[in-house]
Steps between C-alpha positions, in 0.01 A plus 500: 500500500700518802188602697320206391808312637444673856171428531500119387798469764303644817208325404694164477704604817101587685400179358801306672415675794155420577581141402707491786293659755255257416706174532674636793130531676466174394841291640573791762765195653660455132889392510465456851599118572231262666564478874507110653170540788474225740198269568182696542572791343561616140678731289294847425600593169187745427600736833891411484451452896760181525321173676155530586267262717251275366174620523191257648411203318839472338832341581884482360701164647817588347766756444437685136494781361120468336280805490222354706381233711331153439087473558420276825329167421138534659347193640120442453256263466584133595893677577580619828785732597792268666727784499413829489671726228726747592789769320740229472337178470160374266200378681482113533144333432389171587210305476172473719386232725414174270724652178857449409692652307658456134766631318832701603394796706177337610361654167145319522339306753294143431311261786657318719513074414304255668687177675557253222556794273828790338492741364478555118503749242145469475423516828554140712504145419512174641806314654620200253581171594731432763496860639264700761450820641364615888544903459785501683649449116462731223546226224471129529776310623601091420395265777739379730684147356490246795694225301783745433476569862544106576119521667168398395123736438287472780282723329531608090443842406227731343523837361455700851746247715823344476576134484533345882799254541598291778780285607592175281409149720794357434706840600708437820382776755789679649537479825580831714804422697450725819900642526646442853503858721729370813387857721141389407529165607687572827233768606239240427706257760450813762174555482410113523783451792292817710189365435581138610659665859175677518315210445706301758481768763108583454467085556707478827337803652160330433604199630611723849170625538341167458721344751426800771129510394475085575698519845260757620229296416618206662568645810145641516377147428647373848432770695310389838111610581502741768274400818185706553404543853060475481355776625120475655261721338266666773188249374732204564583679841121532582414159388765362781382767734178341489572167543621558886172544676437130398802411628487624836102446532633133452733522748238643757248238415749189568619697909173498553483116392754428674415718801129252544666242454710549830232595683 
């Protein structure tokens, strides 16, 4: 009897045993206490190694003590990345060219509206009375109120343009008082003062010239003629050079005259 005792209490205390081993293989880190990892890494309960780093494609943005590391959002499709992801921060998608996007978190993306239109939850839809939109605004907004205003439409209002108001005709315009600057009223007296002397002075010297200029011409005015002594050319020498031979052959002729007449 008691050896039937001995052997159900080793086999019991075998039993115990392997248990152990096995759940000890299991939780090797069991009754130690979590440790508190900072952003991008995790806590490593499988190789009891403390804080371990993220690996690629996955992030942690906050202090815990969780046993792994949240997935990175991928962006595909009609996403692109507007952030890329990294250990301690999630990637950040956004829409492409012509799309915007919907939800928190940019969770689906949906066409862009037309002017004259907003977005719905069906896609878009037209601007309703008394309201437009130019795609400079996501959702239609009220036309302006001119009477409120105290002014009057010029032009009304469609769905893609705002109403146009103008100033009431019976409205008093203001009138813009110019405010009184004495330094820039006294440099304005300078300047016209300088250019009046210059003025003044750029008459009288013209009028000094003139005076000179007119003397000299009067004086040249009653001037006397020189006298020119003639001079013979040689022709007009030869001419009178020839002209003596008559003379004295009529000279000779009257002796003789008188000469017979003696006789």
């Amino acid at each position: 009897m008691e050896q039937h005792t001995s052997l159900g209490l080793l086999f019991v205390t075998l039993l115990i045993l392997n248990l152990t081993n096995i759940y000890s293989a299991r939780i090797p880190c069991e009754g130690a206490k979590p440790q508190v990892c900072f952003p991008g890494t995790f806590y490593d309960s499988t190789n009891c190694v403390g804080c371990t780093r993220c690996p690629a494609g996955s992030y942690s943005d906050q202090w815990s003590t969780h046993s792994y590391c949240k997935k990175c959002r991928i962006c595909q499709g009609v996403f692109t990345y507007q952030t890329n992801c990294s250990s301690i921060r999630n990637a950040v998608c956004q829409c492409a060219a012509g799309f915007r996007c919907r939800g928190e978190n940019c969770v689906s993306c949906v066409r862009n509206c037309d002017a004259g239109q907003e977005p719905a939850e069906d896609g878009c839809r037209s601007c309703p009375p008394g309201t437009f939109s130019n795609l400079t605004e996501l959702h239609c907004i009220p036309w302006l109120n001119c009477t409120a205003q105290g002014r009057v439409v010029l032009k009304n209002g469609t769905n893609k343009m705002d109403v146009v108001c103008g100033p009431s005709p019976t409205a008093d315009v203001p009138v813009e008082e110019t405010p009184y600057n004495p330094e820039g009223n006294t440099m304005v007296h300078v300047v016209l003062i300088v250019i009046s002397v210059l003025f003044v002075m750029s008459v009288v010297v013209f009028t000094l010239h003139l005076m000179v200029w007119s003397k000299k011409k009067v004086k040249n005015i009653f001037k006397p003629v020189p006298h020119f002594q003639l001079i013979q050319t040689a022709q007009q020498e030869d001419a009178c050079s020839c002209r003596f031979p008559e003379e004295e052959e009529g000279e000779a002729a009257t002796a003789t005259f008188q000469t017979a007449l003696s006789a």
